[in-house]
C-alpha positions in Angstrom: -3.2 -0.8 13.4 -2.6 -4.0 11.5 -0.1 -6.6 12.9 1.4 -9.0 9.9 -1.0 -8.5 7.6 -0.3 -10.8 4.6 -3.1 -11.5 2.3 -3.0 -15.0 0.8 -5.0 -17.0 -1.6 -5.9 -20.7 -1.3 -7.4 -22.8 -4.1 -8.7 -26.5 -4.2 -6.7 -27.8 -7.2 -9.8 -28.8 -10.0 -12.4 -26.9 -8.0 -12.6 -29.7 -5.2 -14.7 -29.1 -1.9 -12.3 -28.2 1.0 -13.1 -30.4 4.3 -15.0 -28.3 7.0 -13.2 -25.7 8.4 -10.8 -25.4 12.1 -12.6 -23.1 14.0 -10.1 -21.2 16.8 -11.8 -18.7 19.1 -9.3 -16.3 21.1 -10.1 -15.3 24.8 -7.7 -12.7 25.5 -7.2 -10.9 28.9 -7.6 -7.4 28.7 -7.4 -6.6 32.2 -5.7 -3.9 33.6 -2.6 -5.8 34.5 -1.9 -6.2 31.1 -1.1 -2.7 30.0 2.0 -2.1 28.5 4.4 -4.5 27.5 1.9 -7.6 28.0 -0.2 -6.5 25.9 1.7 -4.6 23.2 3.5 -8.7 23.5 0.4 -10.0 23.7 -0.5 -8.2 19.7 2.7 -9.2 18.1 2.3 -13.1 19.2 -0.9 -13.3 17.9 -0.1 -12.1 14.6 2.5 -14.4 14.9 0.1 -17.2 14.9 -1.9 -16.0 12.6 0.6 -16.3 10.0 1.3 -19.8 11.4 -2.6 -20.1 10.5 -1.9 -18.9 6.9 0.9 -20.7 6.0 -0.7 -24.0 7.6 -4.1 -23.6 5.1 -1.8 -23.0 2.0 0.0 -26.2 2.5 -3.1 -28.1 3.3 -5.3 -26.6 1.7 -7.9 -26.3 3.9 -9.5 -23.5 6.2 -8.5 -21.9 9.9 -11.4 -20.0 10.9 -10.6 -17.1 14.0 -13.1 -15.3 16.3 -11.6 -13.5 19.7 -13.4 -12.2 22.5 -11.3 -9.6 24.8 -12.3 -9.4 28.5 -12.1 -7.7 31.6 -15.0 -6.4 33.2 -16.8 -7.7 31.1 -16.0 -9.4 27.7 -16.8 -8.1 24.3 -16.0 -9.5 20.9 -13.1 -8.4 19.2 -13.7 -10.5 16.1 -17.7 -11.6 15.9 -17.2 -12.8 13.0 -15.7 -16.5 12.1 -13.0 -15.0 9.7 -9.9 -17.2 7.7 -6.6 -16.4 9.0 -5.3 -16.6 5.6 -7.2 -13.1 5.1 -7.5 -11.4 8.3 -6.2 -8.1 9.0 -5.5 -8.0 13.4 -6.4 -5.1 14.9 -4.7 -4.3 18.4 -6.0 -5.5 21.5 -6.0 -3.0 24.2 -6.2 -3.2 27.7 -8.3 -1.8 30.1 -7.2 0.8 33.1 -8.0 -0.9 36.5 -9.9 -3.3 34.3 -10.7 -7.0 36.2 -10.2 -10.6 35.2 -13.7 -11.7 34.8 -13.5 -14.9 33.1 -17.2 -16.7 33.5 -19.0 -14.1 31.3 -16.5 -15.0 28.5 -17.5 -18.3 28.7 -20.5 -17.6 28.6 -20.4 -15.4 25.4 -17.9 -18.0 23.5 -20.9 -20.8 24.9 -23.8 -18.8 23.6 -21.9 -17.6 20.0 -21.4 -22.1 19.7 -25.0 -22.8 20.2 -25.9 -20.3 17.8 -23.3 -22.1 15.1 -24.6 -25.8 15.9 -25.8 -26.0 12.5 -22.5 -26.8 11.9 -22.6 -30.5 12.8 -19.7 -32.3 14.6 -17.9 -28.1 14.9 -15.1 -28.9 17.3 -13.7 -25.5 17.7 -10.4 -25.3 19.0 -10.4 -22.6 22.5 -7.5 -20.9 23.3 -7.4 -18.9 27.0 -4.5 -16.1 27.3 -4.3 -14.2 30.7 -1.3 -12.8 33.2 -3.9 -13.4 36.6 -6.1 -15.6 38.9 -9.6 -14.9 37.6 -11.5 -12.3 39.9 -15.0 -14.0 39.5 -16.3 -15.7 42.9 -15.2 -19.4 42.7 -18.7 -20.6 42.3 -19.6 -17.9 39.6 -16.4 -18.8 37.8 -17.2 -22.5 37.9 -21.0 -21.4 37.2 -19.7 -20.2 33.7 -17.2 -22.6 32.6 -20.3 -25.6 33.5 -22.4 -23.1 30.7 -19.9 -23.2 28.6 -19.5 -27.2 28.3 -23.3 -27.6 28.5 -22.4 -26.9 25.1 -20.9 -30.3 22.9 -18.9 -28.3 20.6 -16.9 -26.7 23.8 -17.2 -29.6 25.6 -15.9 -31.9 22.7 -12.8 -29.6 21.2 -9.6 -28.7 22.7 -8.9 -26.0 25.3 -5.2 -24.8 25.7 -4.5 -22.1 28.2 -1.8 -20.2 28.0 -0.8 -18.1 31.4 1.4 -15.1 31.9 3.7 -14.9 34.2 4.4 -18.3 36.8 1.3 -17.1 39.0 -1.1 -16.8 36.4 -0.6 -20.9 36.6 -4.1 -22.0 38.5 -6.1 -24.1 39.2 -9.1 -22.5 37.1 -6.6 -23.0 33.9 -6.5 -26.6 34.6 -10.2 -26.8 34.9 -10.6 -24.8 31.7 -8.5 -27.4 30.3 -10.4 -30.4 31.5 -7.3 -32.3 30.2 -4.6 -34.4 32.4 -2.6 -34.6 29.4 -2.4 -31.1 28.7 -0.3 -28.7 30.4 -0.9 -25.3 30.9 1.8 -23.1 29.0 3.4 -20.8 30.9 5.2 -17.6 29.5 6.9 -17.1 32.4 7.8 -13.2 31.0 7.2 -11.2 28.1 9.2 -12.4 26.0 8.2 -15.9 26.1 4.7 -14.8 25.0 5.2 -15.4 21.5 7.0 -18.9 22.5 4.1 -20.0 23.7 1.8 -18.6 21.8 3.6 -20.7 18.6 3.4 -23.8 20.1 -0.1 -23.5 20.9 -0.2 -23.0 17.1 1.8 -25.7 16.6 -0.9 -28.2 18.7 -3.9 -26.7 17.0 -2.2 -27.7 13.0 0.1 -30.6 13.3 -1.6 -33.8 13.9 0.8 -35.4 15.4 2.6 -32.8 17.9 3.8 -33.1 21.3 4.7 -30.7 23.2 8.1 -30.3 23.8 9.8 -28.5 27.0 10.0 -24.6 26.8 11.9 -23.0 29.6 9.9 -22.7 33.0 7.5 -25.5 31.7 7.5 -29.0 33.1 8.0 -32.7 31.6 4.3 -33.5 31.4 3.6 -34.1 27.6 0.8 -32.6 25.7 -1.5 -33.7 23.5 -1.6 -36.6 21.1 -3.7 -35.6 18.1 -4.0 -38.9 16.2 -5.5 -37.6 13.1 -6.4 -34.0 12.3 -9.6 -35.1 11.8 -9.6 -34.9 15.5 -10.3 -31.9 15.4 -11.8 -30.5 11.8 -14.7 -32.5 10.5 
């Protein structure tokens, strides 16, 4: 099923070359818990984004490119392939019965899928973490795959937003993800505020000069300054 599909063209006036593309990579939690409302939530917010995305490269003309990998057991791409948000048609996420939250092969897969793209010099891809639950990988394996995953410059060197489900999804292997005092985890503290959070995470990944701004259930600490959006797309 597609979720806000709106094609959309985007031209260079006089045939110019477009700066290098934003590249945004998903990591969606597909675990069990999720079924449901969360995830059925979960759909709809992202395709909410995504037209964010769209509207964002027709007004600056330039290029949002998405990838997601769903996990649970073990993570599997959902979208391989780097593909613009201006054109992509979202197909559901689903979750998986009794499914767990294993987080460290994910990084791993997102770290491996970067090296293999480090022909694109100075790629500062934009990683964005969505799950309702602690992760169930041992603390040293979880550790042991987010350390692979920023072995890798372009990981290490772009932004990381998580965004957690529910007040107890809030953790201490979000902030680490992270890896940013500045940056707060954004909490959807029910369904509904999926979405909510989901658009501002949008809103951080586009606007160059975007702080956040208190939702409900979040706290006073700021997020990030981006001083130029070349911070982040080269």
């Amino acid at each position: 099923m597609d979720i806000h599909y709106q094609p959309t063209k985007s031209v260079m006036p006089g045939g110019g070359v477009a700066r290098r593309p934003l590249h945004v990579i998903l990591l969606a939690d597909c675990s069990g818990s999720m079924m449901g409302a969360k995830i059925k939530a979960l759909n709809f917010a992202i395709g909410d984004m995504l037209q964010h995305f769209a509207s964002w490269e027709r007004e600056q003309e330039k290029t949002i490119l998405v990838r997601a990998v769903a996990f649970a057991d073990e993570p599997r791409w959902h979208i391989r392939e780097p593909t613009p948000a201006n054109s992509m048609r979202w197909r559901e996420l689903s979750a998986v019965d009794r499914g767990r939250t294993f987080m460290a092969p994910a990084f791993r897969m997102v770290g491996d899928a970067l090296v293999a793209g480090q022909a694109s010099r100075g790629l500062r891809p934009v990683l964005v973490l969505i799950t309702d639950g602690l992760p169930t990988d041992k603390p040293a394996d979880f550790n042991a795959g987010l350390a692979a995953l920023l072995s890798v410059p372009a990981a290490r060197e772009g932004m990381r937003i998580a965004v957690a489900i529910g007040n107890t999804a809030r953790s201490e292997a979000l902030t680490k993800f992270i890896g940013n005092s500045s940056l707060p985890v954004l909490v959807a503290s029910d369904v509904e505020q999926i979405a909510d959070q989901l658009h501002r995470a949008s809103l951080w990944v586009t606007n160059p000069n975007v702080r956040s701004t208190p939702i409900l259930g979040d706290d006073d600490r700021q997020g990030p300054l981006i001083a130029d959006i070349s911070d982040v797309v080269f």
